[in-house]
C-alpha positions in Angstrom: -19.6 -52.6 30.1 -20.7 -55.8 31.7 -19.6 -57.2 35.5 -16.5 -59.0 36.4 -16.8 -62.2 37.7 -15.7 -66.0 36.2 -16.7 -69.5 37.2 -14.5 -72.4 37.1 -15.3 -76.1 36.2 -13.2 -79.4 36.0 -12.7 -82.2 38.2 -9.6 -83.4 40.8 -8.2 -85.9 37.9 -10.0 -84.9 34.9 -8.6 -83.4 31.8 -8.0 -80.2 33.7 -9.6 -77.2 35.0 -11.4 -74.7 33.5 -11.7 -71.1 34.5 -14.1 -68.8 32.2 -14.0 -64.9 33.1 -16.1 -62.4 31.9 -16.9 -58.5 31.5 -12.2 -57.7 31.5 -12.4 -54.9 29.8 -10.4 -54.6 26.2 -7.1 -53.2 26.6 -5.4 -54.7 29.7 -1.7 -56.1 29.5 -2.0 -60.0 30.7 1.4 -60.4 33.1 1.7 -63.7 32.3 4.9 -64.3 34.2 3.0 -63.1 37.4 -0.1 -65.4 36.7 2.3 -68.6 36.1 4.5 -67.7 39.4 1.3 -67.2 41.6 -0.1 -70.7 40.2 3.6 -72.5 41.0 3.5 -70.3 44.7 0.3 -72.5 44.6 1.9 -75.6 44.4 5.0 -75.1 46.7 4.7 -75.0 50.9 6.0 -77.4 53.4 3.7 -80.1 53.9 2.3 -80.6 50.6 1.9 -83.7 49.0 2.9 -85.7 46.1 0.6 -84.6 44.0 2.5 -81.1 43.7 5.4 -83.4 42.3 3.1 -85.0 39.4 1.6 -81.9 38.3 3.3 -78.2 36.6 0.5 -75.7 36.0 0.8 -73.0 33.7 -2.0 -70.5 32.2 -2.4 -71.6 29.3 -5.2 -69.0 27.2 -7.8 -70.0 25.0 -9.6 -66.9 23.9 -10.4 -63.3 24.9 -6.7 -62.0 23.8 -4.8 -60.5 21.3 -1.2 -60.2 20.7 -1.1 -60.3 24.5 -4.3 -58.2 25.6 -7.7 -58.3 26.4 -10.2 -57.8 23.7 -13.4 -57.6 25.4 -14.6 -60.7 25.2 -14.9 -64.0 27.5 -11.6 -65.3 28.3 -11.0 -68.5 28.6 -8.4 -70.4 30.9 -6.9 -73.8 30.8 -5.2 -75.9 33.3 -3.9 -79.7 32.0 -4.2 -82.4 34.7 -1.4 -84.3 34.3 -2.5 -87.2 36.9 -5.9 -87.3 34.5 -7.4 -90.8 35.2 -10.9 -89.9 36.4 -12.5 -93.2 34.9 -9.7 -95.9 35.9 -10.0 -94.1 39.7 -11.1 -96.6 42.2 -14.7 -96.2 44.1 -14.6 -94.8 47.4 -17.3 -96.2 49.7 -16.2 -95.3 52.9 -16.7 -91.3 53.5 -13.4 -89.7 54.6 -14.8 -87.3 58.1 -14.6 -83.7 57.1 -14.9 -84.2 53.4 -18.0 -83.7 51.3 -17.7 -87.5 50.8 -20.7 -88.2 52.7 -23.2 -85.7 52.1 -22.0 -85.5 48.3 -22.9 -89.2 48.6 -26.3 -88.4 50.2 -26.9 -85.4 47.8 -26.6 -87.2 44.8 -27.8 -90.5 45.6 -24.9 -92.7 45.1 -22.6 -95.2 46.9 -19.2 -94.0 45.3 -17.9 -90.9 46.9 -15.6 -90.4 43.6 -18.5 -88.4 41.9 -18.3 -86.0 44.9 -14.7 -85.7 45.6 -13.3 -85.0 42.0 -15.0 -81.9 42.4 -15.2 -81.0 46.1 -11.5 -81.5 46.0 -8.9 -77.9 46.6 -7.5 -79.0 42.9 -10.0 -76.6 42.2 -8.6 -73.8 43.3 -6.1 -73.9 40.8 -8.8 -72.3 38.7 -9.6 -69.9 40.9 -5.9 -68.7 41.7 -5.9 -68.5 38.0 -8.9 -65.6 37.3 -7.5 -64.2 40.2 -3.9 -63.4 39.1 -4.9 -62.7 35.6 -7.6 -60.2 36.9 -4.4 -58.6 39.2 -3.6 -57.6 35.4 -6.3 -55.0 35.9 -5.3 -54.0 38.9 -1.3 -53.2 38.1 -2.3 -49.8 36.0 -4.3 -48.5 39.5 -1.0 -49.2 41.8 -3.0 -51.6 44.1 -1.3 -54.2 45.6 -2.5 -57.5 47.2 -0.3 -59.5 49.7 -0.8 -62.8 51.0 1.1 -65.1 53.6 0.7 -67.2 56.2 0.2 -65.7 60.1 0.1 -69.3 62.3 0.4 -72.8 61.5 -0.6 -74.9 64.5 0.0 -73.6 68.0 3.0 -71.6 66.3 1.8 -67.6 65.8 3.8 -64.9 63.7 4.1 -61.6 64.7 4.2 -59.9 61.4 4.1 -55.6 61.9 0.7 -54.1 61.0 2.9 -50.8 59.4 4.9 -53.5 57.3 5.0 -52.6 53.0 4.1 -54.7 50.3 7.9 -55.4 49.0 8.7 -56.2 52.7 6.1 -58.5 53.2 7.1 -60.1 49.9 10.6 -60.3 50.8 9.8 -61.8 53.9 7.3 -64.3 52.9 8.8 -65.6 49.5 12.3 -66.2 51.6 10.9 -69.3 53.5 8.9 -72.4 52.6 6.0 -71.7 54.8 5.1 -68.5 53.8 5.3 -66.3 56.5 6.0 -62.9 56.6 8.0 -63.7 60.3 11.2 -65.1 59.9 11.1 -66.0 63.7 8.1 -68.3 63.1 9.4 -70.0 60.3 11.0 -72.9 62.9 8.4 -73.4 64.7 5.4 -73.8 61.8 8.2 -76.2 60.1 8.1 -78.3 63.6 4.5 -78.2 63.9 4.0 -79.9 60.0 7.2 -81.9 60.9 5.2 -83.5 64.3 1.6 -83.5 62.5 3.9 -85.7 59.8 5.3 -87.8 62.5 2.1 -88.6 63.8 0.4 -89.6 60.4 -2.1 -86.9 61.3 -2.5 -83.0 59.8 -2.3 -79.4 60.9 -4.2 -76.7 59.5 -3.4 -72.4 60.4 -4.4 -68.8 59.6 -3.6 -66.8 56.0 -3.9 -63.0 55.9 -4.3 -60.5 52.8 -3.7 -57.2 52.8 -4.2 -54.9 49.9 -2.7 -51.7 49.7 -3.5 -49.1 47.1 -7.3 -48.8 46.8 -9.1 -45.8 47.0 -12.6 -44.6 48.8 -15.4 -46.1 47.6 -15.0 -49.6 46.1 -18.1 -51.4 47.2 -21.6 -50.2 48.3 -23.9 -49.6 51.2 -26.9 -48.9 48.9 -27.7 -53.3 48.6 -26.1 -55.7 50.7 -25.5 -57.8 47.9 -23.4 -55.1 47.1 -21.0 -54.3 50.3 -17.3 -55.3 49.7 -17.0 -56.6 53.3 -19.9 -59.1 52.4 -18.1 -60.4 49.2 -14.7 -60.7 50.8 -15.8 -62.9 53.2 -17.7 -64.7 50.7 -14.8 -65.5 48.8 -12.5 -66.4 51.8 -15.2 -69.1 53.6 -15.8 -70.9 49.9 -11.7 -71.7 49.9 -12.1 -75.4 50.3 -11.5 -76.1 54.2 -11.9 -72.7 55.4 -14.2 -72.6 58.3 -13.5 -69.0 59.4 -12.9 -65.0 58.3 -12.5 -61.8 59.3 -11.7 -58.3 58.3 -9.4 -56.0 60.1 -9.6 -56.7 63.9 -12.6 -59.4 63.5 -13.5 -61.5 66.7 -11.3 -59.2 68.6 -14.0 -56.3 68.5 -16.0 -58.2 70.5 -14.0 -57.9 73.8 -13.1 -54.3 73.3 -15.3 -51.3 74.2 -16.0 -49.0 71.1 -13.3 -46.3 72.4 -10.5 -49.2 71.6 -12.2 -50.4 68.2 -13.3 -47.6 66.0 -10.3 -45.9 63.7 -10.1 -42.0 64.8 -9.9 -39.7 61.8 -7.0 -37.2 60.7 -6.0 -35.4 58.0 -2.8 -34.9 56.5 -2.2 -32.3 53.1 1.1 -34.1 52.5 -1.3 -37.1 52.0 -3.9 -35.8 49.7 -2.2 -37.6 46.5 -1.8 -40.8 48.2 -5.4 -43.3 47.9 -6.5 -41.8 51.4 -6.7 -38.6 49.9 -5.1 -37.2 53.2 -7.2 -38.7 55.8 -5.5 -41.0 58.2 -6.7 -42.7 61.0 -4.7 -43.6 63.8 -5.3 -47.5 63.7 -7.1 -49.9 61.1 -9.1 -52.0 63.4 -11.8 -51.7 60.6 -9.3 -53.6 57.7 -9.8 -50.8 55.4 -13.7 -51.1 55.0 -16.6 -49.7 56.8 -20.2 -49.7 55.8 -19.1 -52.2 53.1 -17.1 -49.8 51.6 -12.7 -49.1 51.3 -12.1 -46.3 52.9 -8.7 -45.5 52.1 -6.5 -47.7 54.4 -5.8 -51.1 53.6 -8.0 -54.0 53.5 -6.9 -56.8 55.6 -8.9 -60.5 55.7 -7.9 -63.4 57.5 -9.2 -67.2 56.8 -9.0 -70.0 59.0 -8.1 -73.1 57.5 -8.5 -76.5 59.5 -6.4 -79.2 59.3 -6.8 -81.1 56.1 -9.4 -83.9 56.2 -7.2 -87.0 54.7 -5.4 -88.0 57.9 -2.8 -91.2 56.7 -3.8 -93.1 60.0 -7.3 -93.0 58.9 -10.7 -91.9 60.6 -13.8 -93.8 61.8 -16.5 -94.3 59.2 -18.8 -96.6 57.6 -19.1 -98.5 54.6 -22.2 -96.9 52.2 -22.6 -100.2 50.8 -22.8 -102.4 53.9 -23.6 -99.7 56.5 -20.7 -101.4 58.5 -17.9 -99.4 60.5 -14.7 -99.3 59.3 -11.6 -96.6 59.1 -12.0 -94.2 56.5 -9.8 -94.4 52.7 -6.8 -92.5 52.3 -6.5 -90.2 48.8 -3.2 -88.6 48.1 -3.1 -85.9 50.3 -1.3 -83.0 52.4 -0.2 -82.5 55.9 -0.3 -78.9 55.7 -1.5 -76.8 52.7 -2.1 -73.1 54.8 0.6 -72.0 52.8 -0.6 -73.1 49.2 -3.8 -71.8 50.7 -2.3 -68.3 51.3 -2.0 -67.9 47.8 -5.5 -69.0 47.0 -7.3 -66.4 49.8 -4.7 -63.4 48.1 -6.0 -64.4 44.6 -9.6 -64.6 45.2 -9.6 -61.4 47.3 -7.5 -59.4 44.3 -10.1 -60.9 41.7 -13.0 -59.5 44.7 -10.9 -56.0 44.6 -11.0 -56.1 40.6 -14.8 -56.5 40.1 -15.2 -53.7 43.0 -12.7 -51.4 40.4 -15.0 -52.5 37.7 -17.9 -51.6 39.6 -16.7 -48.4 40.4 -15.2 -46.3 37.6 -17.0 -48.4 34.4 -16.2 -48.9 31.3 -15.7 -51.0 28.3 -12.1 -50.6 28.0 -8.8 -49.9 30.3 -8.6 -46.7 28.9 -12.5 -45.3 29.9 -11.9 -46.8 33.3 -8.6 -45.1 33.5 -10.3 -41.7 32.6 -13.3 -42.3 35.2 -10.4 -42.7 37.8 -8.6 -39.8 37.6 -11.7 -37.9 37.5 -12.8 -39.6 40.5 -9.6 -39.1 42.6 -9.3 -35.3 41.5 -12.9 -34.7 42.9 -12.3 -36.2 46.1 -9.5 -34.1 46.5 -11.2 -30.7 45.9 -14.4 -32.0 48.3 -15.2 -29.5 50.8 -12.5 -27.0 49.3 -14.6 -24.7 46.8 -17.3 -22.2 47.2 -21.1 -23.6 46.3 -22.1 -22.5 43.3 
């Protein structure tokens, strides 16, 4: 048994991207059809650019499977570049504001901002949404469920309920072309890309994930390297133009007094075969973690996501090569990609669940970990109900 985790590689208009994941244990049924829909969800949104029109990524498998399942060893994905012209690219001397253009530039000693941006561009997250749906393959034997969409765009906020369930949530999001689990707020996020368009400028928003399903003790307090909360966040702030996340009730705790923030405990015998194991709380300020650590409820994260860096009217900047001012270069780009970068944050958080599951219950193959999970949950539901011995 080895960890879960994968790295990507692959540049904005190279070949195509790579993602390599390793320690899946042998045994799991690839859902291919959901991997391919969660990298076209990645493509779609209002606001997106022409690239999305150019390129049609699929999963395309290069090793680690077998007549449709894992075999226990590295697997290897493929995404094709269709709009592959790396070398023929043009040099970009003048730093675009709020890219890596500039210190890229500075980092690597070079006038020619390409070298940085092939692979500081969000065309890598196709990679990523691809380990992270494949790894959801893991996670469909356990019943856990992860759910993205978008909650604002601009000034325009959704008011999604915090009791909602995962099909309603999907129904709701996949029925509009922002991705919000509000249909009220679908008019207004579409007006604020439609006016950001308008103005040859951008607008950037707020994604939430919630995942339902998971039981006590996925994560740890033992390291810190180790806590859930920790690795969540991790994931979320390294999606390309986040600049902000939190779990449950986040910022908010910091205006309320601890009487309005902490989650009281109940418990319910009608509940003992759910994942709480029968102990409810009567809010989930927390977002299903505490002491880095599910605790039965679900998780919920939230990302921040500002307004994409390209602007078509252009930014103040200056020339590497001459040091002189001048407005910024445009690249192919987005007015809004919050909803695109829904699916992203739900993918990298389900592929964050998946390594916690791994973690957890152990195991070279589905079957072990399968075993190690009943025994798990049957223990936790006779805690504190037999004699000592």
């Amino acid at each position: 048994m080895s960890n879960l985790e994968y790295r990507t590689a692959g540049e904005s208009h190279g070949q195509g991207l790579i993602a390599l994941i390793e320690g899946l244990p042998a045994g799991v049924t690839l859902d291919m059809e959901l991997a391919n829909r969660e990298m076209a969800r990645r493509q779609g949104g209002y606001g997106r650019g022409g690239r999305q029109k150019i390129e049609k990524d699929t999963v395309n498998i290069l090793s680690g499977i077998r007549r449709g399942r894992t075999i226990g060893s590295p697997l290897a994905i493929q995404i094709a570049n269709r709009d592959w012209r790396i070398d023929e690219a043009p040099e970009v001397s003048r730093p675009r504001p709020g890219h890596a253009d500039l210190a890229g530039s500075l980092k690597w000693l070079t006038t020619d901002c390409r070298e940085t941006l092939e692979r500081a561009s969000a065309r890598e997250t196709a990679a990523r949404v691809a380990a992270g749906a494949v790894a959801r393959s893991l996670l469909i034997p356990f019943g856990i469920q992860c759910v993205g969409f978008v909650t604002q765009v601009g000034p325009a906020v959704a008011n999604i309920p915090v009791d909602a369930s995962p099909a309603e949530l999907i129904v709701a999001r996949d029925g509009n072309d922002v991705y919000t689990a509000d249909p009220a707020a679908v008019g207004p996020m579409v007006g604020a890309i439609r006016k950001a368009k308008e103005d040859k400028d951008t607008v950037g928003g707020i994604v939430e994930v919630r995942v339902f399903g998971c039981p006590p003790g996925l994560g740890s307090c033992a390291r810190y390297q180790d806590r859930l909360d920790g690795r969540l966040l991790m994931a979320i702030g390294s999606i390309q133009a986040f600049k902000g996340a939190e779990i449950g009730l986040g910022f908010g705790v910091a205006s309320r007094p601890g009487s309005q923030v902490h989650d009281e405990i109940d418990f319910d015998p009608g509940l003992r075969d759910t994942p709480c194991l029968g102990f409810t709380r009567r809010s989930n300020n927390a977002g299903g973690l505490e002491g880095g650590m599910t605790n039965g409820q679900p998780v919920v994260v939230r990302g921040v996501m500002k307004p994409i860096s390209t602007l078509l009217r252009g930014l103040d900047s200056v020339n590497l090569a001459t040091r002189q001012r001048e407005r910024s270069d445009y690249e192919r780009s987005d007015v809004c990609a919050v909803s695109a970068a829904s699916v992203v944050a739900e993918n990298v958080v389900a592929f964050e669940i998946a390594r916690a599951l791994v973690e957890k219950f152990g195991g070279d193959t589905l079957a072990e970990i399968e075993a190690a999970w009943k025994f798990y949950l049957g223990a936790a539901r006779l805690l504190g109900t037999q004699e000592p011995a």
